[in-house]
mmJSON file of the N, C-alpha and C atoms, coordinates in Angstrom:
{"data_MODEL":{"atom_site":{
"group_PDB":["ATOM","ATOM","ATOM","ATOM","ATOM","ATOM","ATOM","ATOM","ATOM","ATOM","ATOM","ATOM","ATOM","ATOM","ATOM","ATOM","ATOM","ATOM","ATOM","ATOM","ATOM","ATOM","ATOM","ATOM","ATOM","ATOM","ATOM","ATOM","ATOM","ATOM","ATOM","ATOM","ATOM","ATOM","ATOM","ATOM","ATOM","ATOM","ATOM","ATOM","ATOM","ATOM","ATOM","ATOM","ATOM","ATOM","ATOM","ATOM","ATOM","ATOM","ATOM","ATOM","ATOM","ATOM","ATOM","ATOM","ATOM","ATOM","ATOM","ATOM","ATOM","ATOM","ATOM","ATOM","ATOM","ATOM","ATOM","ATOM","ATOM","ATOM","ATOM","ATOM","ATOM","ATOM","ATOM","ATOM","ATOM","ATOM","ATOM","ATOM","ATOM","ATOM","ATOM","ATOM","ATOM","ATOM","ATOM","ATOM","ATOM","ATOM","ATOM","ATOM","ATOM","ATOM","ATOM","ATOM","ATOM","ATOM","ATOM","ATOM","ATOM","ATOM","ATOM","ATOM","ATOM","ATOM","ATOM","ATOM","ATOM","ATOM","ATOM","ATOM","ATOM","ATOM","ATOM","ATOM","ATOM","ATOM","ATOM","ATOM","ATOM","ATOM","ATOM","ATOM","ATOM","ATOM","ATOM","ATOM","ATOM","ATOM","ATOM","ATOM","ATOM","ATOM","ATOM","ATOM","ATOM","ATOM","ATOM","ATOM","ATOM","ATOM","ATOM","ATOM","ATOM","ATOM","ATOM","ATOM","ATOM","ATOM","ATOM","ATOM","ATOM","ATOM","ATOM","ATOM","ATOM","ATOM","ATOM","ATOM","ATOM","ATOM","ATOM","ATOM","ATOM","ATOM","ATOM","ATOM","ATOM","ATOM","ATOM","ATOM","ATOM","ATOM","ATOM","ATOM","ATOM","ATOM","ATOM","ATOM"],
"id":[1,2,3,4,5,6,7,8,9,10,11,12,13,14,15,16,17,18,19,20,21,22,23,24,25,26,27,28,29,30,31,32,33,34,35,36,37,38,39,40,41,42,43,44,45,46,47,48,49,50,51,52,53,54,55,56,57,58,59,60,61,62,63,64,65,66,67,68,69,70,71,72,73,74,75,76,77,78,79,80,81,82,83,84,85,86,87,88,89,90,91,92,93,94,95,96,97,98,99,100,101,102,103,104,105,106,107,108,109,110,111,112,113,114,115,116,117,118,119,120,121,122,123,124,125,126,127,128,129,130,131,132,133,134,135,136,137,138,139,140,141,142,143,144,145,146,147,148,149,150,151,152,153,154,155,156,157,158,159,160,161,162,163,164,165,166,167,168,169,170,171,172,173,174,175,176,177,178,179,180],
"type_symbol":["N","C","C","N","C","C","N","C","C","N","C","C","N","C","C","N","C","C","N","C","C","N","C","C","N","C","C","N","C","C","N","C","C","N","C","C","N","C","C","N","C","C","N","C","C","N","C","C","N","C","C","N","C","C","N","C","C","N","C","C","N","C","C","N","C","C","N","C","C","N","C","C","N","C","C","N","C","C","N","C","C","N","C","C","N","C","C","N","C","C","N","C","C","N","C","C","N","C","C","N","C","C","N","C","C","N","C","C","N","C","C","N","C","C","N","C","C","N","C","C","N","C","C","N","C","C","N","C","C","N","C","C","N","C","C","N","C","C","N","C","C","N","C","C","N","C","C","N","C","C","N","C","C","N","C","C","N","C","C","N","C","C","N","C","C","N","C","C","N","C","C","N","C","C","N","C","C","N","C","C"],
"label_atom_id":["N","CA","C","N","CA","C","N","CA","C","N","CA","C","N","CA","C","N","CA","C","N","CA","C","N","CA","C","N","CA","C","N","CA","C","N","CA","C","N","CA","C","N","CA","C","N","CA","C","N","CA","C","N","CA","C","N","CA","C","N","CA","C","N","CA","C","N","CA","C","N","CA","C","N","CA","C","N","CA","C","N","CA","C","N","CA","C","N","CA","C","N","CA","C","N","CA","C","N","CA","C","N","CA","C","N","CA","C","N","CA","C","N","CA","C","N","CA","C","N","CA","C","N","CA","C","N","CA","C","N","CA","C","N","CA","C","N","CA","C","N","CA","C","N","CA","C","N","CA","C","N","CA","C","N","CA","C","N","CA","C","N","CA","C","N","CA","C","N","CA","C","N","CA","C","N","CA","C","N","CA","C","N","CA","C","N","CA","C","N","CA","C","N","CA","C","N","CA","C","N","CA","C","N","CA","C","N","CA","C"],
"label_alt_id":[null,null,null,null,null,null,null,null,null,null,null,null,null,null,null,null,null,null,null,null,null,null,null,null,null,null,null,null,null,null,null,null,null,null,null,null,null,null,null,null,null,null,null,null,null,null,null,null,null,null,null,null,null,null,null,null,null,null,null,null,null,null,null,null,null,null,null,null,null,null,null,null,null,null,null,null,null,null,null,null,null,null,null,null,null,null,null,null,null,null,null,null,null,null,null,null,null,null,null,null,null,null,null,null,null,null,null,null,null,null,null,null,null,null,null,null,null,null,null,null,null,null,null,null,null,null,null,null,null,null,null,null,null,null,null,null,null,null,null,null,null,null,null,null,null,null,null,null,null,null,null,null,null,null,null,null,null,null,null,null,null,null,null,null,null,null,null,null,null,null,null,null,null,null,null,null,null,null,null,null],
"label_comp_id":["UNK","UNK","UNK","UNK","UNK","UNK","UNK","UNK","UNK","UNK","UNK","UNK","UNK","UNK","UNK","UNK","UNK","UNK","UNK","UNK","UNK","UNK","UNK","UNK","UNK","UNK","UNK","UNK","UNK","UNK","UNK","UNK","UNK","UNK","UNK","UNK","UNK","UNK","UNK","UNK","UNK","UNK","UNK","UNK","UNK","UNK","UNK","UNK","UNK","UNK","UNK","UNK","UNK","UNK","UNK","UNK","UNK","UNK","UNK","UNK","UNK","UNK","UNK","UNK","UNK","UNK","UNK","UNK","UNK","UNK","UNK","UNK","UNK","UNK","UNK","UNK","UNK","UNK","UNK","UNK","UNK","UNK","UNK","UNK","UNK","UNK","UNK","UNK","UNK","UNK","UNK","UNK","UNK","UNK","UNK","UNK","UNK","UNK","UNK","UNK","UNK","UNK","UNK","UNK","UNK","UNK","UNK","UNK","UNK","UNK","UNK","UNK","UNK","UNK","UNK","UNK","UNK","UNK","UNK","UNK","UNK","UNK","UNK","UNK","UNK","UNK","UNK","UNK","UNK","UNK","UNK","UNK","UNK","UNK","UNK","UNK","UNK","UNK","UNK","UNK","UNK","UNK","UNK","UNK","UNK","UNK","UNK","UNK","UNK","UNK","UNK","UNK","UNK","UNK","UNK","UNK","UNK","UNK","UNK","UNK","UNK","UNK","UNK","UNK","UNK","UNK","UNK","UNK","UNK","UNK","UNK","UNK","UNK","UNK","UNK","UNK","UNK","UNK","UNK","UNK"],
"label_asym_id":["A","A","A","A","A","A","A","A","A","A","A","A","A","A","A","A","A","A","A","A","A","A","A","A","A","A","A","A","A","A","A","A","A","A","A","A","A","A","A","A","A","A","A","A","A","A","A","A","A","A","A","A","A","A","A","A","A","A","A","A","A","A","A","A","A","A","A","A","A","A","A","A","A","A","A","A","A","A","A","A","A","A","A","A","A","A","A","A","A","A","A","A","A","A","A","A","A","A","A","A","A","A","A","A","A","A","A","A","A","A","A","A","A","A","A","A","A","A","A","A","A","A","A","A","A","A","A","A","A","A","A","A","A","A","A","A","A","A","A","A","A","A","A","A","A","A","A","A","A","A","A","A","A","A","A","A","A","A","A","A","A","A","A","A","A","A","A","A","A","A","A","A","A","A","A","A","A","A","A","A"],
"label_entity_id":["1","1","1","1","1","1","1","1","1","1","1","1","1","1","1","1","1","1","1","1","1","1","1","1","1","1","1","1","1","1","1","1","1","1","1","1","1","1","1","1","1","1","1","1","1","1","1","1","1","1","1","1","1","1","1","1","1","1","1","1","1","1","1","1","1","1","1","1","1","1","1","1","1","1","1","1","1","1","1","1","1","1","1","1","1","1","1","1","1","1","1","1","1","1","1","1","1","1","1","1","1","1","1","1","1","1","1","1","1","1","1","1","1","1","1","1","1","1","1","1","1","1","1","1","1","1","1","1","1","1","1","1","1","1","1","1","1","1","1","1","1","1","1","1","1","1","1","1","1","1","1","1","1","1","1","1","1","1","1","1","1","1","1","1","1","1","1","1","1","1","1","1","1","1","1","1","1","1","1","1"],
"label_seq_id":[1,1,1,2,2,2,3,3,3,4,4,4,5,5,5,6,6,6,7,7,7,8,8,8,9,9,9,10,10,10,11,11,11,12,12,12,13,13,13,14,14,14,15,15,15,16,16,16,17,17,17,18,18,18,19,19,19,20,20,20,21,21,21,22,22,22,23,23,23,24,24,24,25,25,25,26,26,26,27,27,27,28,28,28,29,29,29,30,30,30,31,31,31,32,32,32,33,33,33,34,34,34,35,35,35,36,36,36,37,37,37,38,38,38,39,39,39,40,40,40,41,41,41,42,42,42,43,43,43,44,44,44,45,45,45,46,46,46,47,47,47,48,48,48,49,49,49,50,50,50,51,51,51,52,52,52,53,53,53,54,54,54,55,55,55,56,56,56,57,57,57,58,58,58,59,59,59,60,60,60],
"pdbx_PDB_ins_code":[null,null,null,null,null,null,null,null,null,null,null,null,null,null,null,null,null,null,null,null,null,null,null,null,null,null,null,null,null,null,null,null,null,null,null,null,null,null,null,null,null,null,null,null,null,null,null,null,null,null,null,null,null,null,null,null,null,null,null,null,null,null,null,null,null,null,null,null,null,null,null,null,null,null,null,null,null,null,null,null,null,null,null,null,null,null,null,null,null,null,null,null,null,null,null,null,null,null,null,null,null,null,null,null,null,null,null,null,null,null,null,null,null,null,null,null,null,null,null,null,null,null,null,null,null,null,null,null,null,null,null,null,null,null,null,null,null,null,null,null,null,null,null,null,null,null,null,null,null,null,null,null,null,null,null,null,null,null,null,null,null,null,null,null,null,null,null,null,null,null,null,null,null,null,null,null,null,null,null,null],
"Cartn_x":[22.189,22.889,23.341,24.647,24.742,24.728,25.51,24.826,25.932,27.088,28.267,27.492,27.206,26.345,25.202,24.401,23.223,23.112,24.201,24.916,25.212,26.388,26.74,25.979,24.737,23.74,22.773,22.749,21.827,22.609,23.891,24.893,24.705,24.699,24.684,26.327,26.333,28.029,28.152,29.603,29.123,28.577,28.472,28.425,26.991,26.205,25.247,24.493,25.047,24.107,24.402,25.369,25.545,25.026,24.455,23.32,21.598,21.593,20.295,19.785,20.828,20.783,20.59,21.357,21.488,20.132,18.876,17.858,17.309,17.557,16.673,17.641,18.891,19.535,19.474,19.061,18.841,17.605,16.612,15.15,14.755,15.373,14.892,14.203,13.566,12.931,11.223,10.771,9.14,8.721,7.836,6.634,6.414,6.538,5.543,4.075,3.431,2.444,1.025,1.059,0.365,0.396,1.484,1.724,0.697,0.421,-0.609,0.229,0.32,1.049,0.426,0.947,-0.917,-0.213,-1.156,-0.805,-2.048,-1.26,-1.94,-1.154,-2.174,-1.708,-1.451,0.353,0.22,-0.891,-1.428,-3.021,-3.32,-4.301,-5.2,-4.793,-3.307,-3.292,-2.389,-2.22,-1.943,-2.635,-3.545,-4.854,-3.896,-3.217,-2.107,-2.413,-2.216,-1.636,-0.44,-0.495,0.804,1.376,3.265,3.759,4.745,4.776,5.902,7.122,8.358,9.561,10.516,10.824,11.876,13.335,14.222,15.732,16.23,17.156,18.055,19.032,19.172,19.986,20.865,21.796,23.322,23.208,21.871,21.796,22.022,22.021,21.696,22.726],
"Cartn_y":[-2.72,-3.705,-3.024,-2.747,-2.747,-3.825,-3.328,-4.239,-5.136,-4.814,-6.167,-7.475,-6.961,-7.838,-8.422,-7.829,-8.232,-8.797,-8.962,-9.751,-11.398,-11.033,-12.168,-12.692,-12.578,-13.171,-13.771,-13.268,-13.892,-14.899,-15.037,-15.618,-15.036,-14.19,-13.08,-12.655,-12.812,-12.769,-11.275,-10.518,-9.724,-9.98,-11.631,-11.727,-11.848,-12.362,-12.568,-10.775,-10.42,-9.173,-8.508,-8.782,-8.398,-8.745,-10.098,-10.723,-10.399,-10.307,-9.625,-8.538,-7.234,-6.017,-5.638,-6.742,-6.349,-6.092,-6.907,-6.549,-5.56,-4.606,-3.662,-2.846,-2.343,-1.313,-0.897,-1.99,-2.183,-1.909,-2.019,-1.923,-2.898,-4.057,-5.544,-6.351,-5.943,-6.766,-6.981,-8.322,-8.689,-8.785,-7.99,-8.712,-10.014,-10.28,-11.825,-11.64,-12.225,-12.343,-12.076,-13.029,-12.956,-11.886,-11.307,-10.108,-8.752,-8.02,-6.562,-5.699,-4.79,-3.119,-2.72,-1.748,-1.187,0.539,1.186,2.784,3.707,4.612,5.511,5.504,5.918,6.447,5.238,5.051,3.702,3.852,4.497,4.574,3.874,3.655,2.815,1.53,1.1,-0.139,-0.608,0.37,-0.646,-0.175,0.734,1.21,1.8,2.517,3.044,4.962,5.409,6.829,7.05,8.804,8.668,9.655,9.535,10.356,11.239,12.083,13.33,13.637,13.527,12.942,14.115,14.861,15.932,15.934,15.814,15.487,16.973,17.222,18.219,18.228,19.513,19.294,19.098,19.059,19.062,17.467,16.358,14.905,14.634,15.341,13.978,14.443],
"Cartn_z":[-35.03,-35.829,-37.121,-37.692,-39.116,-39.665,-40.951,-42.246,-42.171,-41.587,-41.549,-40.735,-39.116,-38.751,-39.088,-40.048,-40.446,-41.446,-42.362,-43.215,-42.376,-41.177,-41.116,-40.615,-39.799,-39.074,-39.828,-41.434,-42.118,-43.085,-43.36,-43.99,-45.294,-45.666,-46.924,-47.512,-48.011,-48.442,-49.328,-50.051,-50.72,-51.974,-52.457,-53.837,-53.781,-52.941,-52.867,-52.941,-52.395,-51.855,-53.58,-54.772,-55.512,-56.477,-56.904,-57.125,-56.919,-55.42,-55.47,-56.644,-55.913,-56.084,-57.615,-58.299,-59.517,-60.377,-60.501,-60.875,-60.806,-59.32,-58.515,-58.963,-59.227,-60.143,-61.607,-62.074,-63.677,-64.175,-62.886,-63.041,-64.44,-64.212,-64.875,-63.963,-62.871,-61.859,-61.991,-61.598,-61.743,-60.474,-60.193,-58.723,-59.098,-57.804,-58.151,-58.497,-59.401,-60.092,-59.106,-57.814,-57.106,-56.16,-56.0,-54.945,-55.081,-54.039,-54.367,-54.133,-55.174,-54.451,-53.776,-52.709,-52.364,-52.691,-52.968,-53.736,-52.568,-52.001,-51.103,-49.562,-48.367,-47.334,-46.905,-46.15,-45.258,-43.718,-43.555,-42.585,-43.01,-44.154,-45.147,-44.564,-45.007,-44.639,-43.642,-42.332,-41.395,-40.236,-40.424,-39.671,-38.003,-38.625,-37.407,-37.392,-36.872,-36.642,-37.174,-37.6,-38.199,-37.233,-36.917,-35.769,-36.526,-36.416,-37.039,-36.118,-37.348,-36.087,-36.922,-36.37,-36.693,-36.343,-37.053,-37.397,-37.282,-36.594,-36.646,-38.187,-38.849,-39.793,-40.099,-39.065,-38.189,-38.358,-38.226,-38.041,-39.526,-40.518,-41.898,-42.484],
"occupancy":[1.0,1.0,1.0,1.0,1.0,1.0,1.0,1.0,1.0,1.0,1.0,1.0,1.0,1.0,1.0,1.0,1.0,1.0,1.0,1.0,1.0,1.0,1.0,1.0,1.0,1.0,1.0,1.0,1.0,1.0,1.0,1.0,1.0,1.0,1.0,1.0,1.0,1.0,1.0,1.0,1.0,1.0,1.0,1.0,1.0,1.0,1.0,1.0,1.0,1.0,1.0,1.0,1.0,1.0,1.0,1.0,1.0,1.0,1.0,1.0,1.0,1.0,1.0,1.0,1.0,1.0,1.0,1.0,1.0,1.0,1.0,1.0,1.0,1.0,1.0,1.0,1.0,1.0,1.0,1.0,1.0,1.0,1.0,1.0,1.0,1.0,1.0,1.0,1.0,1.0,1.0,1.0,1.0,1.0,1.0,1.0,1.0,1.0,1.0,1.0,1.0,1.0,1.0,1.0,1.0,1.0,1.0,1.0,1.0,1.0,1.0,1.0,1.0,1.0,1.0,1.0,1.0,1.0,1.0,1.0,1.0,1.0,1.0,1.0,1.0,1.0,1.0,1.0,1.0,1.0,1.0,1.0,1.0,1.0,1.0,1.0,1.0,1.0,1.0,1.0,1.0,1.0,1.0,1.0,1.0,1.0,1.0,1.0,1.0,1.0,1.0,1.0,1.0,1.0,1.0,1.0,1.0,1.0,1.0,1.0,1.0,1.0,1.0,1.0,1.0,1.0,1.0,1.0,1.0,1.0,1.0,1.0,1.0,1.0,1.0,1.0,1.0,1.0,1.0,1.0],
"B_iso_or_equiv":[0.0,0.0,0.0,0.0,0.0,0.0,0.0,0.0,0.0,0.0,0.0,0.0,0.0,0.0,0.0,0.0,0.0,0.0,0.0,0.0,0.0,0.0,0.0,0.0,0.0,0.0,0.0,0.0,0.0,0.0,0.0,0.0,0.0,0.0,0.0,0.0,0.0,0.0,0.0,0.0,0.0,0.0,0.0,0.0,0.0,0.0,0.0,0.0,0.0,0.0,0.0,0.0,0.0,0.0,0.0,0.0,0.0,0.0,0.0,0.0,0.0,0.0,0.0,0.0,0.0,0.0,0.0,0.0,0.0,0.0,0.0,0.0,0.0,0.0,0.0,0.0,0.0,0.0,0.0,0.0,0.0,0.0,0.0,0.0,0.0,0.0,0.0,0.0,0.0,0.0,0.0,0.0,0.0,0.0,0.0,0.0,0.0,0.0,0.0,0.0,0.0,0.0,0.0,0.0,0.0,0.0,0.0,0.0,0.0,0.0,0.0,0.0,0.0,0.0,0.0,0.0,0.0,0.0,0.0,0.0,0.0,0.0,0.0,0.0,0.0,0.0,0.0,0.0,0.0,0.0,0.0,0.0,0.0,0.0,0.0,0.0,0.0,0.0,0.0,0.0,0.0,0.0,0.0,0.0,0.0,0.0,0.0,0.0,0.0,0.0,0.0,0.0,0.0,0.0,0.0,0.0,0.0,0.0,0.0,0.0,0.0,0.0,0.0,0.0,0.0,0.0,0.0,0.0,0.0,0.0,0.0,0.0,0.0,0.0,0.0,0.0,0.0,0.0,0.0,0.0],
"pdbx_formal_charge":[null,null,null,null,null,null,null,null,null,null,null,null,null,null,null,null,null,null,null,null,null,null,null,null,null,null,null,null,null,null,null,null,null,null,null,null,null,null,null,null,null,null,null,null,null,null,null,null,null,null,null,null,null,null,null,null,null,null,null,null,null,null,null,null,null,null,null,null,null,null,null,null,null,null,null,null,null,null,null,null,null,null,null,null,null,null,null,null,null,null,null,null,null,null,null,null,null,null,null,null,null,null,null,null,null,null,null,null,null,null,null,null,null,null,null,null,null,null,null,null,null,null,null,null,null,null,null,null,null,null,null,null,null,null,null,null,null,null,null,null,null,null,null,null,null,null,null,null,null,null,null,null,null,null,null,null,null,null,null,null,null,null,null,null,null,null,null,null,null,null,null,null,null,null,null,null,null,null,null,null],
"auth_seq_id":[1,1,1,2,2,2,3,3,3,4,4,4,5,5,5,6,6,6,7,7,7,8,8,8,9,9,9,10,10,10,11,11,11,12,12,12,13,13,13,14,14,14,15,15,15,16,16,16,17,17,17,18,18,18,19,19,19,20,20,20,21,21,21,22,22,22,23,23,23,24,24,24,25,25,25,26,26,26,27,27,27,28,28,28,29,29,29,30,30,30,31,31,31,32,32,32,33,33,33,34,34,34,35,35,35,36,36,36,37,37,37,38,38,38,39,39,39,40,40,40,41,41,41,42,42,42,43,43,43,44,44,44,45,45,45,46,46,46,47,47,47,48,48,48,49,49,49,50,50,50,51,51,51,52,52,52,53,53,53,54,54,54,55,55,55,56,56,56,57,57,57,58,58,58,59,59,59,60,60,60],
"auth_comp_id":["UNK","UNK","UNK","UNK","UNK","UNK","UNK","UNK","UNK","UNK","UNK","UNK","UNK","UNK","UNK","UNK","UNK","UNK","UNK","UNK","UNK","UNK","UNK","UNK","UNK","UNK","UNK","UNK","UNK","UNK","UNK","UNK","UNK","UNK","UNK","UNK","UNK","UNK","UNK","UNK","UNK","UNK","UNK","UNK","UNK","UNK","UNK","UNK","UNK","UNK","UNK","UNK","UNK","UNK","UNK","UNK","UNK","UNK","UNK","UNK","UNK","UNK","UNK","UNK","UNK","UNK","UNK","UNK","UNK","UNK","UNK","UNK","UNK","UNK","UNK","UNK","UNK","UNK","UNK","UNK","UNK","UNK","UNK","UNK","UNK","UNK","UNK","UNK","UNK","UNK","UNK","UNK","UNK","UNK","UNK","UNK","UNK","UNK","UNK","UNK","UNK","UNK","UNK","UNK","UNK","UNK","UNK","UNK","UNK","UNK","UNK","UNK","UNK","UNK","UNK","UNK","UNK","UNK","UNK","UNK","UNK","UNK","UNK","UNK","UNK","UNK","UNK","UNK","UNK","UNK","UNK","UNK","UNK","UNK","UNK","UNK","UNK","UNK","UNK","UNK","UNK","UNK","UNK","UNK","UNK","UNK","UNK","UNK","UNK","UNK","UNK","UNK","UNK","UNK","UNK","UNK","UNK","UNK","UNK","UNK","UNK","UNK","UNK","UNK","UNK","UNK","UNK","UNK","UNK","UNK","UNK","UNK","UNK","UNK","UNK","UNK","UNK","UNK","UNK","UNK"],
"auth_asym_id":["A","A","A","A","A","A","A","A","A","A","A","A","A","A","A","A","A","A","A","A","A","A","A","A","A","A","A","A","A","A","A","A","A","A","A","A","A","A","A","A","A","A","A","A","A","A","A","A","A","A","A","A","A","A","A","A","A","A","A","A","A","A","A","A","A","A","A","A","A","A","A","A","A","A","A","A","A","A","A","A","A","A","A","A","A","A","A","A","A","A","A","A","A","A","A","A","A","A","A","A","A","A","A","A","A","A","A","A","A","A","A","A","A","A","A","A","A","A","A","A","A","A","A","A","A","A","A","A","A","A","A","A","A","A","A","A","A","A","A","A","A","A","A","A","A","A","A","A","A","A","A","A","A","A","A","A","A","A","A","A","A","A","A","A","A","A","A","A","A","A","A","A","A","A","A","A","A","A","A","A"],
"auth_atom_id":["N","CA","C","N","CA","C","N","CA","C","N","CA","C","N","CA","C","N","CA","C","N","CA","C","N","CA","C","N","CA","C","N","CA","C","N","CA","C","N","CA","C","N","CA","C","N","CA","C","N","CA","C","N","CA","C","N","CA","C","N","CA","C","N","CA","C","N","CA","C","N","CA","C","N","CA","C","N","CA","C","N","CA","C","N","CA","C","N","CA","C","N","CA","C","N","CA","C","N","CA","C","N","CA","C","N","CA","C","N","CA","C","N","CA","C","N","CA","C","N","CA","C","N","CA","C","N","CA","C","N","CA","C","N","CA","C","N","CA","C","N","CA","C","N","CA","C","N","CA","C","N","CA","C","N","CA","C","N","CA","C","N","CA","C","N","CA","C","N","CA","C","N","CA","C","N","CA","C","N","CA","C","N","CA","C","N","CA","C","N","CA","C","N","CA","C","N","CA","C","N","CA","C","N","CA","C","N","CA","C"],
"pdbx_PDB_model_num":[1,1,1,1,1,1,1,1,1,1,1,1,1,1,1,1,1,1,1,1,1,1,1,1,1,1,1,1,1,1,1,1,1,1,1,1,1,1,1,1,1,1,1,1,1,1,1,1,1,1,1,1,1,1,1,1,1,1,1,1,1,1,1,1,1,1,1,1,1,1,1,1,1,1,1,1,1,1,1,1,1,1,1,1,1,1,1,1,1,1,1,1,1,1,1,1,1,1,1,1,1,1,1,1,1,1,1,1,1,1,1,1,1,1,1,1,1,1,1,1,1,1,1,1,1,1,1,1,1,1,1,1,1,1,1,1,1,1,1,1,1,1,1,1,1,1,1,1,1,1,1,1,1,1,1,1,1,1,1,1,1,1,1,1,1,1,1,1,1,1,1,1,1,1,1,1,1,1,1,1]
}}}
């Protein structure tokens, strides 16, 4: 799915998405109060394995 579709599937417009964004560029944005960061290995917290995935350089 791109982001045109994943836009229109969520009814996200560009003004909206311009709105969001704007806090998270300006770095004027608040966690919610109640929310936890969590800081360390994502292992810790989703009790998974981790898999190592190698990209050709020719890919990025």
């Amino acid at each position: 799915m791109n982001v045109n579709d994943f836009m229109a599937k969520h009814d996200i417009t560009d003004a909206d998405l311009e709105r969001i964004a704007t806090p998270f560029e300006n770095g004027c944005f608040e966690l919610e109060p109640d929310r936890k960061e969590f800081s360390g290995s994502h292992l810790e917290a989703v009790c998974t394995r981790r898999v190592t995935v190698i990209h050709d350089e020719k890919d990025t």
